[in-house]
VEXLO-49844 format. One record per atom (N, C-alpha, C): residue number from 1; residue in one letter; atom name; x, y, z. Coordinates in Angstrom, 1 decimal. Each point is the difference from the previous one (the first is absolute). Layout:
<pts>
PT num residu atome      u      v      w
PT NUM      A    CA      X      Y      Z
...
</pts>
This chain:
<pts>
PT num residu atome      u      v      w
PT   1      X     N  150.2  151.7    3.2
PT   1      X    CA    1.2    0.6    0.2
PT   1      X     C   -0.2    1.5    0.0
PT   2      X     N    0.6    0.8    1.2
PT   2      X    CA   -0.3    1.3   -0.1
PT   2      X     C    0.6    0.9   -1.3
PT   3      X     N   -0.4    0.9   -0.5
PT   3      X    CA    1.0    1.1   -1.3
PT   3      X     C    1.4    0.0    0.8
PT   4      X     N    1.0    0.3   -1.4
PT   4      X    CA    1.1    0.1    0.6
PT   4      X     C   -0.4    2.0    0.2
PT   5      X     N    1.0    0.3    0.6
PT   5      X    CA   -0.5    1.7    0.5
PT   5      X     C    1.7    0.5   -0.9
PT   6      X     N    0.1    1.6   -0.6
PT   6      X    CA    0.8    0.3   -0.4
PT   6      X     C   -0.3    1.5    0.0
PT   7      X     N    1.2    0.6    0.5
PT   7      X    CA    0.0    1.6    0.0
PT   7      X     C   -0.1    0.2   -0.9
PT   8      X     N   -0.5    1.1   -0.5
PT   8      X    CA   -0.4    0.7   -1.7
PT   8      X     C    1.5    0.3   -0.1
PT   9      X     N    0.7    0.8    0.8
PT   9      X    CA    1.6    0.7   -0.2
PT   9      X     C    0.3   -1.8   -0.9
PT  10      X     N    0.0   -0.6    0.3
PT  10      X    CA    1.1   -1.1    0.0
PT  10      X     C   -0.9   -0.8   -1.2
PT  11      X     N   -1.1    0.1   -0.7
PT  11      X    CA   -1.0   -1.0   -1.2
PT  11      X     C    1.3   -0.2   -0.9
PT  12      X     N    1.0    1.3    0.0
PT  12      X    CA    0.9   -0.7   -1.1
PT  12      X     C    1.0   -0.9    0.1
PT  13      X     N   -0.1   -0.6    1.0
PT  13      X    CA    1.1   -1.0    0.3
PT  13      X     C   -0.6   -1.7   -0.7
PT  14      X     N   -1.3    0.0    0.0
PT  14      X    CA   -0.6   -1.2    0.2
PT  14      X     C   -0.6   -0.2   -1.7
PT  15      X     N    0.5    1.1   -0.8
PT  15      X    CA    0.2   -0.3   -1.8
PT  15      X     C    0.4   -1.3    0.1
PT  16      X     N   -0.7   -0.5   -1.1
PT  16      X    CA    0.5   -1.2   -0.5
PT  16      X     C   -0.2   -1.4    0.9
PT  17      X     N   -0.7    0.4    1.2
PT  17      X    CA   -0.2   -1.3    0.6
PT  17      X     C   -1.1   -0.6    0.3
PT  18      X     N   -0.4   -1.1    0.1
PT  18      X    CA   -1.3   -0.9    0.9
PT  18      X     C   -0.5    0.5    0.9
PT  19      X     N   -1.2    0.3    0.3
PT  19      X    CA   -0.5    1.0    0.8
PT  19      X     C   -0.8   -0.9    0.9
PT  20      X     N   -0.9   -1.5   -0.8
PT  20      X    CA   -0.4   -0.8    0.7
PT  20      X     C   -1.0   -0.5   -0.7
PT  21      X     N   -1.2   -0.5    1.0
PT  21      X    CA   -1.2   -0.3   -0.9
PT  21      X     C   -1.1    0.1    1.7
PT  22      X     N   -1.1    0.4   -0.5
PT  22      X    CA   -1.5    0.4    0.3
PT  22      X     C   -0.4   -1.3    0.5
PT  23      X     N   -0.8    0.2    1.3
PT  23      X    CA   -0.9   -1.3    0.4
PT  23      X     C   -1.2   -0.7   -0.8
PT  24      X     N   -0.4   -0.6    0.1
PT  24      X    CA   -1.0   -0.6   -1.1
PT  24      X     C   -1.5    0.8   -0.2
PT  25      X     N   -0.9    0.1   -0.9
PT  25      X    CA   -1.2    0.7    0.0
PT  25      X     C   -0.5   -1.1   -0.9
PT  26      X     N   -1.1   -0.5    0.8
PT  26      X    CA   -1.4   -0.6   -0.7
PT  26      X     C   -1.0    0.7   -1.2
PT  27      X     N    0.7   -0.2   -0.9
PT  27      X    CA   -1.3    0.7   -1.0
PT  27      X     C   -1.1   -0.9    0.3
PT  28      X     N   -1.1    0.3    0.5
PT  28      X    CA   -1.9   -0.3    0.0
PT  28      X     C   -0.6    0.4   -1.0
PT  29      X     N   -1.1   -0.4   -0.1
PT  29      X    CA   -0.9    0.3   -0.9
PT  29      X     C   -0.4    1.3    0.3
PT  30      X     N   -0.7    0.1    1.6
PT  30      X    CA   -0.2    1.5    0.4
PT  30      X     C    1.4    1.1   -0.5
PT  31      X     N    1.0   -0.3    0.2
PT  31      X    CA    1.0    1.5   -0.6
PT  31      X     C   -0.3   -0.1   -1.5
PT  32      X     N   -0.4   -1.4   -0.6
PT  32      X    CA    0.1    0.5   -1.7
PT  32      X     C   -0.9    0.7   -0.2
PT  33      X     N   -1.4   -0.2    0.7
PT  33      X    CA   -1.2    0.7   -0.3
PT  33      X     C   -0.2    1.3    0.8
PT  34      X     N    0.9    0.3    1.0
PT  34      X    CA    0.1    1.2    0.2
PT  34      X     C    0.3    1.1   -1.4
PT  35      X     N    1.5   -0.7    0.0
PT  35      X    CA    0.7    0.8   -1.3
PT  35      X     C   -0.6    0.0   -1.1
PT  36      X     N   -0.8   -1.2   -0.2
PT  36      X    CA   -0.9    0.4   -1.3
PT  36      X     C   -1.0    1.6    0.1
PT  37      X     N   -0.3   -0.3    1.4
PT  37      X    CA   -0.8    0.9    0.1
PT  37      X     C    0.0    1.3   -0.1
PT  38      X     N    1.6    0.2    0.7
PT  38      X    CA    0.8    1.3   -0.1
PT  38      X     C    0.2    0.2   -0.9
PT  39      X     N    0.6   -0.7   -1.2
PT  39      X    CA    0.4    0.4   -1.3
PT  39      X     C   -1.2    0.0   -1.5
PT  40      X     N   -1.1   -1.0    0.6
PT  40      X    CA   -0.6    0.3   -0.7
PT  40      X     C    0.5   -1.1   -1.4
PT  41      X     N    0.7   -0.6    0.1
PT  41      X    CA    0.6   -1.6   -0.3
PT  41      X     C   -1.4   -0.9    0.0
PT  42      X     N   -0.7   -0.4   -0.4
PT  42      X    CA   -1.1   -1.5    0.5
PT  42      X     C    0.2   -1.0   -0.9
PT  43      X     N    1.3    0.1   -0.2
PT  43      X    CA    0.0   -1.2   -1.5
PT  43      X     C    0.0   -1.5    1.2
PT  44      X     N   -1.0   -1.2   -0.8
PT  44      X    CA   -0.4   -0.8    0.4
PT  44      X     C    1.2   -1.3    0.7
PT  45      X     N    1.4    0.4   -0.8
PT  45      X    CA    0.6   -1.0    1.0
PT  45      X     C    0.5    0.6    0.7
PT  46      X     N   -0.1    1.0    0.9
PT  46      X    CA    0.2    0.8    1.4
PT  46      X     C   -1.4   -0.3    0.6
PT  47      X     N   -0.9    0.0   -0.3
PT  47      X    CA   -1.0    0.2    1.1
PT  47      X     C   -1.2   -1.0   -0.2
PT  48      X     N   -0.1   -0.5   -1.3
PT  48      X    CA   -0.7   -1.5    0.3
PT  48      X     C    0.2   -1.5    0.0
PT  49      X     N    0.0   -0.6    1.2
PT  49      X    CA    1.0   -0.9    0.5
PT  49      X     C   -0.5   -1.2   -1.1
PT  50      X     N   -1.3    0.2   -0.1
PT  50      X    CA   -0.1   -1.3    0.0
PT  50      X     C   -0.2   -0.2   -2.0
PT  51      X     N    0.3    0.9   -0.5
PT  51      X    CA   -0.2    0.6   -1.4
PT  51      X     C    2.0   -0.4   -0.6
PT  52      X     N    0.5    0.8    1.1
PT  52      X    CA    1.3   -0.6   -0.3
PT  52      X     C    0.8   -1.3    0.1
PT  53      X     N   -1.2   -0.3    0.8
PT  53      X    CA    0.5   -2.0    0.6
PT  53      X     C   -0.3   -0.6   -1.3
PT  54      X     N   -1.4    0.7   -0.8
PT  54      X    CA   -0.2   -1.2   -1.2
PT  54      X     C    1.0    0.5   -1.1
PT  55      X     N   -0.1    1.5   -0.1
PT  55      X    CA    0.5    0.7   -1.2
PT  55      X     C    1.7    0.0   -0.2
PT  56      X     N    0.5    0.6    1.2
PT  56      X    CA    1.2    0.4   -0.4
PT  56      X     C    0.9   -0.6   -0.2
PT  57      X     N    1.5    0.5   -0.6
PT  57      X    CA    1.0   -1.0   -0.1
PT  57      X     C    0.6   -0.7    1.2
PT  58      X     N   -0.1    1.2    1.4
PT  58      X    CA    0.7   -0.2    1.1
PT  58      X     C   -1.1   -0.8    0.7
PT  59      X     N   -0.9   -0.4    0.2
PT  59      X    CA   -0.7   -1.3    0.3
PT  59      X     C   -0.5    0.7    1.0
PT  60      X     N   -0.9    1.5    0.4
PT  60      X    CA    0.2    0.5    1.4
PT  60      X     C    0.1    2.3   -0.5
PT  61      X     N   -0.8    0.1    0.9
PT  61      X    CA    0.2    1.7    0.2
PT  61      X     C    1.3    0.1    0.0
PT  62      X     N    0.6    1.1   -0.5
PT  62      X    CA    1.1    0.3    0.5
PT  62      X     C    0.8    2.0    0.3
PT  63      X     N    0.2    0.1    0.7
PT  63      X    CA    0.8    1.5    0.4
PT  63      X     C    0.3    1.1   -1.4
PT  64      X     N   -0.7    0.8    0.2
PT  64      X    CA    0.3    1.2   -1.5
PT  64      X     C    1.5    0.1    0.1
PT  65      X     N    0.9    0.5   -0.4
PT  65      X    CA    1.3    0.0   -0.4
PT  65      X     C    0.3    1.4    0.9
PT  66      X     N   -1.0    0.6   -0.3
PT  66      X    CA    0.0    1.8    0.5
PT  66      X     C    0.2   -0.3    1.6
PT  67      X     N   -0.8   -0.5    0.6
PT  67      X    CA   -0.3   -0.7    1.2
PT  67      X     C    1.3   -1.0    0.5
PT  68      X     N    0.9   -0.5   -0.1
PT  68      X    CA    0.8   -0.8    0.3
PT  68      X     C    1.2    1.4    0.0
PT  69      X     N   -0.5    0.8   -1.1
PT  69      X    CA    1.4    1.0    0.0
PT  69      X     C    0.0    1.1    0.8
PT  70      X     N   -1.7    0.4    0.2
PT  70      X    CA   -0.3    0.8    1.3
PT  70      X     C    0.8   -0.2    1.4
PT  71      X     N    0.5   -1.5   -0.1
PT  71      X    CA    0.4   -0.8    1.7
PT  71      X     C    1.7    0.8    0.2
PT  72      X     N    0.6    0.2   -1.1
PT  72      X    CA    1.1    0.5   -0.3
PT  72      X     C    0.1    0.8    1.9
PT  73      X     N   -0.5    1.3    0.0
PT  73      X    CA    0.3    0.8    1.1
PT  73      X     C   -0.3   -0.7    1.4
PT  74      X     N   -0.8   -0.7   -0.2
PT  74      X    CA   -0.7   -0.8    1.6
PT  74      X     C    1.5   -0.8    0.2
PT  75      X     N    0.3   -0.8   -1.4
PT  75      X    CA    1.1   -0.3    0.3
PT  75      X     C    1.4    0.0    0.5
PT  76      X     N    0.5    1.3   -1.0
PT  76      X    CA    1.5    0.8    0.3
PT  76      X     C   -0.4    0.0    1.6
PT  77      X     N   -1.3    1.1    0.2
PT  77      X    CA    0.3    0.1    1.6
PT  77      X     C    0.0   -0.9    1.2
PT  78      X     N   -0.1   -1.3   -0.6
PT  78      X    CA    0.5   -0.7    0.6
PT  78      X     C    1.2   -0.8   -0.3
PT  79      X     N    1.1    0.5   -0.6
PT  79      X    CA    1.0   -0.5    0.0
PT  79      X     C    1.3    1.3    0.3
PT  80      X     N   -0.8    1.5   -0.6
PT  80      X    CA    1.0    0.7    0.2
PT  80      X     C   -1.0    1.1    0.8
PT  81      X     N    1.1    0.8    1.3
PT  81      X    CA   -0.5    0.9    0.3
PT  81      X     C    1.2    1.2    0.0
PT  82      X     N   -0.4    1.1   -0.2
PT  82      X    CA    0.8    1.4   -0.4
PT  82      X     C   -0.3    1.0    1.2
PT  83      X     N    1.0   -0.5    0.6
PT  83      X    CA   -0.1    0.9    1.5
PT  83      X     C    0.8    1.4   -0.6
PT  84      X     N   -1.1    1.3    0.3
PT  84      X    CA    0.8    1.5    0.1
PT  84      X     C   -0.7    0.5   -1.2
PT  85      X     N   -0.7   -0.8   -0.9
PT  85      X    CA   -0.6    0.6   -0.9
PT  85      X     C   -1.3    0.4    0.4
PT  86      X     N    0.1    1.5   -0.2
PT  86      X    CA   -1.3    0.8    0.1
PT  86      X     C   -1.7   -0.7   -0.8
PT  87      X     N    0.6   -0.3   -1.2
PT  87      X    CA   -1.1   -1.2   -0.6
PT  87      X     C    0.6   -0.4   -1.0
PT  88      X     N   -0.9   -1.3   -0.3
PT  88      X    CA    0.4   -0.8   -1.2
PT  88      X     C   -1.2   -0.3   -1.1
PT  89      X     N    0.0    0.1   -1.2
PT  89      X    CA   -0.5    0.0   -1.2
PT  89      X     C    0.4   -0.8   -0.9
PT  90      X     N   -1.6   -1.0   -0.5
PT  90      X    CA    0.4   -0.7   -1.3
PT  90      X     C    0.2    1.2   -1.3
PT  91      X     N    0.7   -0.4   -0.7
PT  91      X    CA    0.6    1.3   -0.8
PT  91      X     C   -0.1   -1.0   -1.4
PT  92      X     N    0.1   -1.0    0.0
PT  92      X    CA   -0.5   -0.5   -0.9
PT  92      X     C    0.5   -1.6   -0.5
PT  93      X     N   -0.2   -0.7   -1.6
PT  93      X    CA    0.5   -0.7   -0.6
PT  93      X     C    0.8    0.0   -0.9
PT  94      X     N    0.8   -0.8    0.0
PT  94      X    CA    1.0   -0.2   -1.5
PT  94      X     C   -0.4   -1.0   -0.7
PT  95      X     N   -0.1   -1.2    0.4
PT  95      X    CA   -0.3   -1.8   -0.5
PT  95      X     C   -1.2   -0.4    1.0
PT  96      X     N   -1.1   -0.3   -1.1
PT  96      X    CA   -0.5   -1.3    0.6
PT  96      X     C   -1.0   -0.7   -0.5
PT  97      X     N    0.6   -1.5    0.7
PT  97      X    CA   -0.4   -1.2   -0.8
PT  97      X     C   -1.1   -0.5    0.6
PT  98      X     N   -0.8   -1.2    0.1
PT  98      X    CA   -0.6   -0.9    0.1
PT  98      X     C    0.0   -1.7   -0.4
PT  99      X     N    1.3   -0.6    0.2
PT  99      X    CA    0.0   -1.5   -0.3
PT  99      X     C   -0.9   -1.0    0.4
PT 100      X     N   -0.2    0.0    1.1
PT 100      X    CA   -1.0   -0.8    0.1
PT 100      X     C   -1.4    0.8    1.0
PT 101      X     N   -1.4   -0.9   -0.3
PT 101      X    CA   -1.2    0.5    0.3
PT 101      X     C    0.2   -0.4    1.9
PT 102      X     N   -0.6    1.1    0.5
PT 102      X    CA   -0.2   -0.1    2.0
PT 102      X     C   -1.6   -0.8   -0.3
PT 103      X     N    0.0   -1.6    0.5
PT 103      X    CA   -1.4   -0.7    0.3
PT 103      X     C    0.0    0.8    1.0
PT 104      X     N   -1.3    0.2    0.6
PT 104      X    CA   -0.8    0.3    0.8
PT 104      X     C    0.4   -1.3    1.2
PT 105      X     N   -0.1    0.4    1.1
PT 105      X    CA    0.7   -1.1    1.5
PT 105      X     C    1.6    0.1   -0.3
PT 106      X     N    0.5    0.3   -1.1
PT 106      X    CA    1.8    0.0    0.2
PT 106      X     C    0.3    1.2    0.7
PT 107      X     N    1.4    0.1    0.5
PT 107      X    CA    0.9    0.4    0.7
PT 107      X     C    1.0    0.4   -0.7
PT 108      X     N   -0.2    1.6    0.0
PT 108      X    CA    1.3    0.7   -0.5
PT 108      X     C    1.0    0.9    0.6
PT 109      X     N    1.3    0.4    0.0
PT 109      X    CA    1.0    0.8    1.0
PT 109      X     C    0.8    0.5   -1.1
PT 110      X     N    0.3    0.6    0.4
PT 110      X    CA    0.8    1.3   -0.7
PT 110      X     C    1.8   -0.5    0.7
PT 111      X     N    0.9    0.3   -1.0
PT 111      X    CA    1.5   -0.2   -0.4
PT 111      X     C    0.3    1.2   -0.2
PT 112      X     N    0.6    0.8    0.5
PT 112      X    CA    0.7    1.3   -0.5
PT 112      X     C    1.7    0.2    0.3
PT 113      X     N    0.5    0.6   -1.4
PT 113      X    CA    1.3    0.1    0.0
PT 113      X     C    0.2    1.8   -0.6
PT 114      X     N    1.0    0.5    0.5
PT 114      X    CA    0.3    1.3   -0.8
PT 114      X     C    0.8    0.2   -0.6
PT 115      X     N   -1.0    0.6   -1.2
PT 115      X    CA    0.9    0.0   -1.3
PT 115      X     C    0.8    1.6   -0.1
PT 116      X     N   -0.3    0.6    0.8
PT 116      X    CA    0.8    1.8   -0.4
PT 116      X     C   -0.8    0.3    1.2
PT 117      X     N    0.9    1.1    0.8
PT 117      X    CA   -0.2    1.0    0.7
PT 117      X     C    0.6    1.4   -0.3
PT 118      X     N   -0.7    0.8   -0.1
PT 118      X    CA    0.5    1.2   -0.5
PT 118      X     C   -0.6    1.4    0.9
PT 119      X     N    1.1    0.6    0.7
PT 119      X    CA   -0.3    1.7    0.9
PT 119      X     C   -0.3    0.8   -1.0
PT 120      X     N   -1.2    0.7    0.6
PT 120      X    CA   -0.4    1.7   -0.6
PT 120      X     C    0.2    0.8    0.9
PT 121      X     N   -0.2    1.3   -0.2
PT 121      X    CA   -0.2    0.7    1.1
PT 121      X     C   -1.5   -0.2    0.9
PT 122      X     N   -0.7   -0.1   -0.2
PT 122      X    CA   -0.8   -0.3    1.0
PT 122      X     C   -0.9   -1.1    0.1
PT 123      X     N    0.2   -1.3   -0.4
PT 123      X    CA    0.3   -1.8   -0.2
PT 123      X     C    0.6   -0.5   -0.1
PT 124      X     N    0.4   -1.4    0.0
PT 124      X    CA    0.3   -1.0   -0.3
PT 124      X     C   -0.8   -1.0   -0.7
PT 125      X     N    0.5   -0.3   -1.4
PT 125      X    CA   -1.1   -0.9   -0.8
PT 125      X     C    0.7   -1.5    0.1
PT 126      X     N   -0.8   -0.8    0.1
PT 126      X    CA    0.1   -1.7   -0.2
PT 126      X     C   -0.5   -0.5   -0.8
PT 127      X     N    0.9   -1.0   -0.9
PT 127      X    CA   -0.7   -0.6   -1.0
PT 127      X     C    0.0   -1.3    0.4
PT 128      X     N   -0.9   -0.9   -0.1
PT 128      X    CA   -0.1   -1.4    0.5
PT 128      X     C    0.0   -0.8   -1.0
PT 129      X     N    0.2   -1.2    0.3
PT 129      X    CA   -0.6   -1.0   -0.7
PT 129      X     C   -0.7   -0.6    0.9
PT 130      X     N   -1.2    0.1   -0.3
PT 130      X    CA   -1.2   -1.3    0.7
PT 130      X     C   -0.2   -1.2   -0.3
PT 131      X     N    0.1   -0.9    0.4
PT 131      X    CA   -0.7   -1.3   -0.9
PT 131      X     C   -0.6   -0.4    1.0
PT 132      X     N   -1.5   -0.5   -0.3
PT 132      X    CA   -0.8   -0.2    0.9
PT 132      X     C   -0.4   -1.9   -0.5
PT 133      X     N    0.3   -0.6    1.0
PT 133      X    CA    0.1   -1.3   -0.2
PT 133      X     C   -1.2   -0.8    0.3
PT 134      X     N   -1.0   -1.1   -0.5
PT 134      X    CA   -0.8   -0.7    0.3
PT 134      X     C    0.0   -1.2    0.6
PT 135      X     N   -0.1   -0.3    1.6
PT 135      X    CA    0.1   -1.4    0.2
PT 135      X     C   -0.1   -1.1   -0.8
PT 136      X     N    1.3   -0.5   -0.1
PT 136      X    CA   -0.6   -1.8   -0.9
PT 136      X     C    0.3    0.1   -1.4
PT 137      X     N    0.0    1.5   -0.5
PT 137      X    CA    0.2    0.4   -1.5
PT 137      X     C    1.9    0.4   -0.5
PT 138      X     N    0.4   -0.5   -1.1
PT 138      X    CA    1.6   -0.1   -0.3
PT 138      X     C   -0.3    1.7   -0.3
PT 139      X     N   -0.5    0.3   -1.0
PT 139      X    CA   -0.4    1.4   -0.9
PT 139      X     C   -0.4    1.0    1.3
PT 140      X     N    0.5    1.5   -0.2
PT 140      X    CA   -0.2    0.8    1.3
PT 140      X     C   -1.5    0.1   -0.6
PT 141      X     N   -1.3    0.6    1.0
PT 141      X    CA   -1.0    0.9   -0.3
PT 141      X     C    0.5    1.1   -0.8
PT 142      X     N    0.7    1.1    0.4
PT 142      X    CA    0.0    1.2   -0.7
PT 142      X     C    1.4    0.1    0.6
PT 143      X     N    0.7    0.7   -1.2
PT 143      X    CA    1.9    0.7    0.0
PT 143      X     C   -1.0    1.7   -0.2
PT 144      X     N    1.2    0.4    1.1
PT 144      X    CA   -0.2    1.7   -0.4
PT 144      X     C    0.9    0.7    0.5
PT 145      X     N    0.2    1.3   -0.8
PT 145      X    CA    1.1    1.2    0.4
PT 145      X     C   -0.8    0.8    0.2
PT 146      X     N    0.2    0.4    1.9
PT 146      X    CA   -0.6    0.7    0.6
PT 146      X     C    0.8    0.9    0.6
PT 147      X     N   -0.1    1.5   -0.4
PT 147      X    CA    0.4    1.2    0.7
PT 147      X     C   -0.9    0.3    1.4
PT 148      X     N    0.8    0.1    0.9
PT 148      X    CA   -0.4    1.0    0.9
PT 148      X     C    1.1    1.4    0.5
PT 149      X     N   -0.7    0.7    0.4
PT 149      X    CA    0.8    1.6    0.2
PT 149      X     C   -0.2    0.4    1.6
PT 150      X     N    1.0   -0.4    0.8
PT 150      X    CA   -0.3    0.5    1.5
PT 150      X     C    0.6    1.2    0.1
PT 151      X     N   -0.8    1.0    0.6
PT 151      X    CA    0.4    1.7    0.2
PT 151      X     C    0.8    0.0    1.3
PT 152      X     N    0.6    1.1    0.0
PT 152      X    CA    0.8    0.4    1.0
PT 152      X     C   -1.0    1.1    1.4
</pts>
């Protein structure tokens, strides 16, 4: 489903509402071990499959937490786009959880709803709620309050 599109003049209208939810992303083994690699993460139920098949609780490698929450931006932009803003910035967090573990081969998509919109003189800030959901799983992957700040 394409992003819904929204004037920046107009972000305050859409407080308080469902914004939508994100197409699906394959966490692989290759993105875990990328990110391990990026972050510098190598703890063994991320990146040794067959170490976590015998060992772990989740029966299986599974996605750093950091890494599921990274998907945050890939996501919004695909659910929301801020037509007229000169640019847009993660500005930060308020909340965030981890309920349940991302196995490695699942499918996760991002939920977003807005929780506050607020004008500056030279932004607009959004506070989200993300919940990024796991195919098949009741418990989200990761809940988070995500600010972003689109300039004028």
């Amino acid at each position: 489903m394409p992003p819904k599109i929204i004037r920046l003049a107009d972000l305050k209208h859409v407080n308080g509402t469902e914004l939508g939810h994100s197409d699906w992303f394959t966490i692989k083994q290759e993105r875990v071990d990328n990110f391990a690699d990026a972050t510098e993460d190598r703890q063994w139920i991320h990146v040794d499959p067959e170490r976590a098949r015998r060992e772990s609780p989740f029966e299986g490698p599974i996605a750093h937490g950091y890494l599921t929450l990274s998907l945050v931006s890939a996501m919004f932009e695909q659910i929301l786009v801020v037509d007229g803003a000169r640019m847009g910035v993660n500005y930060g967090l308020n909340k965030v959880r981890f309920p349940s573990p991302v196995r490695v081969g699942s499918r996760v998509r991002g939920h977003a709803s807005v929780l506050d919109v607020c004008e500056y003189d030279t932004y607009t800030q959004m506070n989200l709620a993300m919940t990024i959901e796991c195919e098949n799983l009741t418990k989200p992957a990761c809940v988070a309050e995500a600010i972003f700040r689109f300039y004028r």
